[in-house]
C-alpha positions as CSV (number, residue, x, y, z in Angstrom):
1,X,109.6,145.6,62.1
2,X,107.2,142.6,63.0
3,X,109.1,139.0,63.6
4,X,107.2,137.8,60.8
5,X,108.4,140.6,58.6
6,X,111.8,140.5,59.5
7,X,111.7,136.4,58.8
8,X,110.3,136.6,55.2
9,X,113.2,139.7,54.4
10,X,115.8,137.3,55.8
11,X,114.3,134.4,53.8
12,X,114.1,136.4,51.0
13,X,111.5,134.8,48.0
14,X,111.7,131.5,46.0
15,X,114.2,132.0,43.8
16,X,113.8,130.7,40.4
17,X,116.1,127.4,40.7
18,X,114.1,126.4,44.0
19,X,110.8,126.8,41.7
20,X,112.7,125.0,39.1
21,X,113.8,122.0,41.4
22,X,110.5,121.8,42.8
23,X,108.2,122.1,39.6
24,X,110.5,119.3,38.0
25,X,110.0,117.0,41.4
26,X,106.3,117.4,41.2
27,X,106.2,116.6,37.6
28,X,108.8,113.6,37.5
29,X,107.3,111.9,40.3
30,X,104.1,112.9,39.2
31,X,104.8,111.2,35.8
32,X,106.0,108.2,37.4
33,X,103.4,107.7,39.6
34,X,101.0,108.1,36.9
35,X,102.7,105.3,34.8
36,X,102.2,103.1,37.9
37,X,105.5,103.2,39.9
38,X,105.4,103.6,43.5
39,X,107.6,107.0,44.2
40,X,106.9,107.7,47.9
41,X,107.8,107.9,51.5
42,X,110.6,104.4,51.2
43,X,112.0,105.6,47.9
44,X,112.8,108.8,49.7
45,X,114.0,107.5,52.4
46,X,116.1,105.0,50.5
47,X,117.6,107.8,48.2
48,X,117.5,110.6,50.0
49,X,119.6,110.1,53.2
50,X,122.5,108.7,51.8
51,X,123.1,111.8,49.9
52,X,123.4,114.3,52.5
53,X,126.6,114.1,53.4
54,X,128.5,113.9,50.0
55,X,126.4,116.9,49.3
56,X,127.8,118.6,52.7
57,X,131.1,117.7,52.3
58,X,131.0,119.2,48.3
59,X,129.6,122.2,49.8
60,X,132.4,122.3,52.5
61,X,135.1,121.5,50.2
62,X,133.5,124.4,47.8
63,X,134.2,127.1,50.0
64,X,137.7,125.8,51.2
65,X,138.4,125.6,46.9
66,X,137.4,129.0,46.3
67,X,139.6,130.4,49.1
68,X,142.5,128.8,48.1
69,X,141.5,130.4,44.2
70,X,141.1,133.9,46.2
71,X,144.5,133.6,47.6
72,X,145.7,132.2,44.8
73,X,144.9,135.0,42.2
74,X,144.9,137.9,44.8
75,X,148.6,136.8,46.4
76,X,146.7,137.6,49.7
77,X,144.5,136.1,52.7
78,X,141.2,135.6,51.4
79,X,140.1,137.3,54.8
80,X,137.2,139.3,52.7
81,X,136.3,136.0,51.4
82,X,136.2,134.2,54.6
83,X,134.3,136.9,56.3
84,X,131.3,136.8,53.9
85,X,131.3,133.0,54.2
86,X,130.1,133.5,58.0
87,X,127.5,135.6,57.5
88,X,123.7,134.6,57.9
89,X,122.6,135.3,54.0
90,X,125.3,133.3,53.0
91,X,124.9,130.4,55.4
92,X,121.2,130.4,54.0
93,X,121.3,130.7,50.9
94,X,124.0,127.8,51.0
95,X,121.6,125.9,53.1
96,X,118.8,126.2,50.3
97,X,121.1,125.2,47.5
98,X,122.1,122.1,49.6
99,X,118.4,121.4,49.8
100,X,118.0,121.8,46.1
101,X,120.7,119.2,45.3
102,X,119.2,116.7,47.0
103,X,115.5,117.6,45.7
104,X,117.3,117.4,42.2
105,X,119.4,114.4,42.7
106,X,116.1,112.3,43.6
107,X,114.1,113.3,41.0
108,X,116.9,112.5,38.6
109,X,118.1,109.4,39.7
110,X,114.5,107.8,39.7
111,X,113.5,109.2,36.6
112,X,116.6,107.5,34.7
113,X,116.0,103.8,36.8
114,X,112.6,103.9,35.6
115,X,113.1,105.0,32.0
116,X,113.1,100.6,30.8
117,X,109.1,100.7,32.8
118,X,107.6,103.9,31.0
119,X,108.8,103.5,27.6
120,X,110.0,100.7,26.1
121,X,111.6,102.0,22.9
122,X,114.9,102.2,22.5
123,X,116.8,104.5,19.8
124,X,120.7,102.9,19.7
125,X,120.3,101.3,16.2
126,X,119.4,105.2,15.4
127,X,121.7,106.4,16.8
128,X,124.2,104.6,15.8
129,X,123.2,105.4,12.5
130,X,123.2,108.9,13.0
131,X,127.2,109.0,14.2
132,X,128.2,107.4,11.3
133,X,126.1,109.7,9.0
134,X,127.4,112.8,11.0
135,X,131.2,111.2,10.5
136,X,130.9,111.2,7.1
137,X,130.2,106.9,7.3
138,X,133.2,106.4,10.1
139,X,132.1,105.6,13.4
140,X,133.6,107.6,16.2
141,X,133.0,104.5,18.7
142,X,135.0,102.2,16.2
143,X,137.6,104.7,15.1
144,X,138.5,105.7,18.7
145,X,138.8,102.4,20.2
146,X,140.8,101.3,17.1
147,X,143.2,104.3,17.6
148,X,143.3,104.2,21.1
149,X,144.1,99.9,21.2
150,X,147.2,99.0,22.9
151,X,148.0,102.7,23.9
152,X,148.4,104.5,26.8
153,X,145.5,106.8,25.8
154,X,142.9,104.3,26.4
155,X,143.5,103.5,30.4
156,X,144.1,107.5,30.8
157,X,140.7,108.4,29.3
158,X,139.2,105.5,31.6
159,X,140.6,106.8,34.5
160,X,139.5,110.4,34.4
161,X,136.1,109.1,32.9
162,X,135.7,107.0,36.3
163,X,136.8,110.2,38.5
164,X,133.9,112.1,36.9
165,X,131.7,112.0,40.2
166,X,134.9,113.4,42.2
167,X,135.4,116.2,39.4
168,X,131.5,117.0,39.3
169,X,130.8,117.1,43.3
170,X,134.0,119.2,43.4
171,X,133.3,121.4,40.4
172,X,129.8,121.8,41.9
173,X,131.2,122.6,45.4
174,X,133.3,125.8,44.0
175,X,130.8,127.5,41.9
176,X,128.1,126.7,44.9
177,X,130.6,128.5,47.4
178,X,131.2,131.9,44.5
179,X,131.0,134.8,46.6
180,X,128.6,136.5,44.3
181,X,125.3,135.4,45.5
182,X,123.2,136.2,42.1
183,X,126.3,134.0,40.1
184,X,125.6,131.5,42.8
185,X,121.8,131.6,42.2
186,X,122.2,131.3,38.4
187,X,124.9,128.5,38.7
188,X,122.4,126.8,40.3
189,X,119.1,127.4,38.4
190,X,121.2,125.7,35.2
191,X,122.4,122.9,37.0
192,X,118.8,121.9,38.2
193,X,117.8,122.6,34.6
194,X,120.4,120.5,32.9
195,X,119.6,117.0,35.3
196,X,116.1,117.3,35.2
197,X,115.7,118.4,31.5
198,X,118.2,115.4,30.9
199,X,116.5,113.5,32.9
200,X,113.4,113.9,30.4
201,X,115.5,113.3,27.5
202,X,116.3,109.6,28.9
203,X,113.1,109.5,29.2
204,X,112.2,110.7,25.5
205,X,114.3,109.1,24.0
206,X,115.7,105.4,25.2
207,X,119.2,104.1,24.4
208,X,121.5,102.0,26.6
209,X,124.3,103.0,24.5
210,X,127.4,101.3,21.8
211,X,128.8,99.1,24.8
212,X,125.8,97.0,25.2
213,X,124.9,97.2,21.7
214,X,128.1,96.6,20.2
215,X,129.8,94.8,22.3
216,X,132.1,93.4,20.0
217,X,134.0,97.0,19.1
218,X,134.9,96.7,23.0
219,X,136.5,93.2,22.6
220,X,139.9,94.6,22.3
221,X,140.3,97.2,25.3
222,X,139.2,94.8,28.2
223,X,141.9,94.8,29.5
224,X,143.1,97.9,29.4
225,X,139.6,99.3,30.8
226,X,138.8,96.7,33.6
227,X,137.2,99.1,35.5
228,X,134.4,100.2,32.9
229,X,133.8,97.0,31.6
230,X,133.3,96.1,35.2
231,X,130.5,98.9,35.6
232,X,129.3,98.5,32.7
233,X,128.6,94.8,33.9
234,X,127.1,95.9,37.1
235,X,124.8,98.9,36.0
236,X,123.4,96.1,33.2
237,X,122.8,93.4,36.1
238,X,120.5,95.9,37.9
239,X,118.9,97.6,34.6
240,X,117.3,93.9,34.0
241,X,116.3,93.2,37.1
242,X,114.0,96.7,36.4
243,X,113.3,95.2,33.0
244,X,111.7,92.7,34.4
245,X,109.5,94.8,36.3
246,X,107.4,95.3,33.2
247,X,106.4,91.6,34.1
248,X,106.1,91.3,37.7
249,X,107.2,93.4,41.1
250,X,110.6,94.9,40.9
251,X,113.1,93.5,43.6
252,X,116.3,94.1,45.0
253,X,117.5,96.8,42.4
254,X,119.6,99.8,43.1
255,X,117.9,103.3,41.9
256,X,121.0,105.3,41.5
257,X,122.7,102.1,38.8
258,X,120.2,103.9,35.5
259,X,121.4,103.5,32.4
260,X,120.8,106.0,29.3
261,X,122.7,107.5,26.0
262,X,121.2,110.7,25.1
263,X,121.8,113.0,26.3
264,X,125.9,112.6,27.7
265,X,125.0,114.3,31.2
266,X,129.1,113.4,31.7
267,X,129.9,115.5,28.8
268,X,127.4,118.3,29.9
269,X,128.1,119.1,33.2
270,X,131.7,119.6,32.7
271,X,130.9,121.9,30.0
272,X,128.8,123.7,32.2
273,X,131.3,124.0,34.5
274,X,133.7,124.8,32.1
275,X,131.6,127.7,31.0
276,X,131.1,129.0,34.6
277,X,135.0,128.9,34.7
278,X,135.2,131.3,31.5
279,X,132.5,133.3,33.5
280,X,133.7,133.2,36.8
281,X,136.9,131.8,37.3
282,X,138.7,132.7,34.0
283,X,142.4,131.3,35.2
284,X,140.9,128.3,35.2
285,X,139.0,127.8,32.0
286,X,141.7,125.7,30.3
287,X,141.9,123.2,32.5
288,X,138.5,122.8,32.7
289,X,138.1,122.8,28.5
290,X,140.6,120.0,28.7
291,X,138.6,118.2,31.4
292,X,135.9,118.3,29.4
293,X,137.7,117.4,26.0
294,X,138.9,114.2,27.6
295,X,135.1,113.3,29.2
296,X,133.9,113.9,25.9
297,X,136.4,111.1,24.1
298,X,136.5,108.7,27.6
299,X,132.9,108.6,26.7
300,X,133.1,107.5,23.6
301,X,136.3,105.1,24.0
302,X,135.1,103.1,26.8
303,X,131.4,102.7,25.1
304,X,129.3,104.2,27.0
305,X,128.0,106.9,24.7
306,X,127.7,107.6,21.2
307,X,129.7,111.0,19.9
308,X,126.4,112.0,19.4
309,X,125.2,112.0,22.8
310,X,128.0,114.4,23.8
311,X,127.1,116.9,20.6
312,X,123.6,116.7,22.7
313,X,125.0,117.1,26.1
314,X,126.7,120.6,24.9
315,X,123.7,121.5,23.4
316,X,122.0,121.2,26.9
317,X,124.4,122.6,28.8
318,X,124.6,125.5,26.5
319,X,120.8,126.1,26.9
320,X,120.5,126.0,30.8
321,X,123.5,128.1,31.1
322,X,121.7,130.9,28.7
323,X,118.5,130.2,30.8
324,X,120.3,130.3,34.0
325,X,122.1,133.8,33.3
326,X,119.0,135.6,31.8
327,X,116.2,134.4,34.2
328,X,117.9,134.3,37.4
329,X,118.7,137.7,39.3
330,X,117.8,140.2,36.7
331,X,120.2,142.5,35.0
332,X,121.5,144.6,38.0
333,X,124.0,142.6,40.7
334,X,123.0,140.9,43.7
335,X,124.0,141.8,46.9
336,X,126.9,139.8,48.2
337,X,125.9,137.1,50.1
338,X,122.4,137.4,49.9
């Protein structure tokens, strides 16, 4: 076998989540380009770089995760486990996912900063509408942070809200590091689909959500929620200073500080990982459903969706996670590792 042939079979082809990360890279900056934003060479290398080692260490932490689940639910060394973790096809394919994350990550973070420059509508007062019409006339966003005043509920559900990047990049980690490499493959291909695809939606459909809306429901839980209110303060700061951009050059804001309502991208990637759990890491599906259950109500109590944008979220990650297991792989197994 030629050295040119033997590199393509240990490459193996595009698989569909690289198309899918790429395609949506192409198109978003594409899009933003078009609408006159300058996506190049210094917004890469302003975004880009500081991502590479969170996404390492996930990565890393993934495969330490899933050998601690192997010993775990086998009551054994996860030696097997371990063993298939050092071989080239899985070192590669790891690599490529890696390279997908941050491919992803860029696309999405720029396509949300920019979403106040390309389209100026914004859908809260609809929204806003539509939970109370959904509710039967009662406002989830009202009836939470009314229930959840002067509680101990209320600094709980802030406090796992604000560990949502920990949970995510660790969530992401274990079902990156499966030992499956087709479940790997189609983990991946819906998690590029749900960012970019929400990524679209922010895009579709503006909304800065209840807290900066209706402020005055918040009034009350300040103090017990010092640290949203606080990022809440900080992401608005820089989401004017790219208002103003409509008007005149855009200085001195942060690309990863977007803000958007629809879809709940919080709520939707735990339920995506909640429903990889069901698939591949059944033990630990209720933990995970509760996880979930308590981003969905953190979102609403400390304002920064609308219940709405949650029912969306699942909707999403429903979708991608039907896309992911029916396009990716095919219908027979993949080889492990590969």
């Amino acid at each position: 076998m030629s050295r040119r042939a033997t590199l393509a079979r240990r490459l193996g082809f595009i698989h569909p989540f690289e198309w899918a990360a790429v395609a949506g890279t192409v198109l978003g900056v594409g899009f933003l380009r078009w609408r006159g934003l300058s996506i190049d060479r210094v917004a890469v290398a302003y975004t880009v770089p500081p991502l590479i080692v969170p996404v390492a260490k996930a990565l890393a932490l993934g495969v330490g995760l899933q050998a601690l689940y192997v010993a775990a639910t086998t009551r054994s060394l996860p030696t097997g486990y371990l063993r298939r973790v050092g071989t080239w096809p899985w070192l590669l394919l790891t690599l490529r996912i890696g390279a997908v994350c941050l491919l992803f990550t860029f696309t999405y973070f720029w396509m949300k900063v920019s979403v106040p420059l390309v389209n100026w509508s914004l859908w809260d007062p609809e929204l806003w509408r539509l939970d109370r019409l959904l509710h039967l006339g009662l406002s989830p966003s009202i009836f939470l942070t009314e229930l959840t005043d002067r509680t101990l509920l209320a600094p709980i559900l802030e406090r796992w809200y604000g560990w949502w990047i920990v949970s995510m990049m660790l969530g992401l980690g274990f079902f990156c590091a499966l030992p499956d490499a087709l479940e790997r493959r189609r983990f991946m291909l819906a998690t590029v689909l749900l960012w970019l695809l929400g990524a679209w939606l922010y895009t579709a459909l503006p909304a800065v959500g209840p807290a900066y809306t209706h402020p005055e429901v918040w009034q009350s839980l300040e103090t017990e929620m010092p640290s949203a209110r606080n990022a809440q303060a900080m992401l608005w700061e820089n989401y004017q200073r790219v208002v103003k951009g409509r008007t005149e050059p855009l200085r001195r804001f942060n690309p990863t500080r977007g803000v958007a309502a629809l879809p709940s991208l919080h709520v939707a990637g735990h339920w995506l990982l909640m429903l990889w759990a069901y698939r591949a890491a059944r033990p630990l599906f209720l933990p995970f459903a509760i996880g979930t259950l308590l981003t969905f109500l953190g979102s609403i109590v400390t304002g920064w969706h609308y219940a709405v944008d949650g029912y969306a979220g699942i909707l999403l990650a429903q979708g991608v996670y039907w896309v992911g297991v029916r396009l990716e792989g095919g219908p027979g197994p993949a080889k492990q590792g590969e």
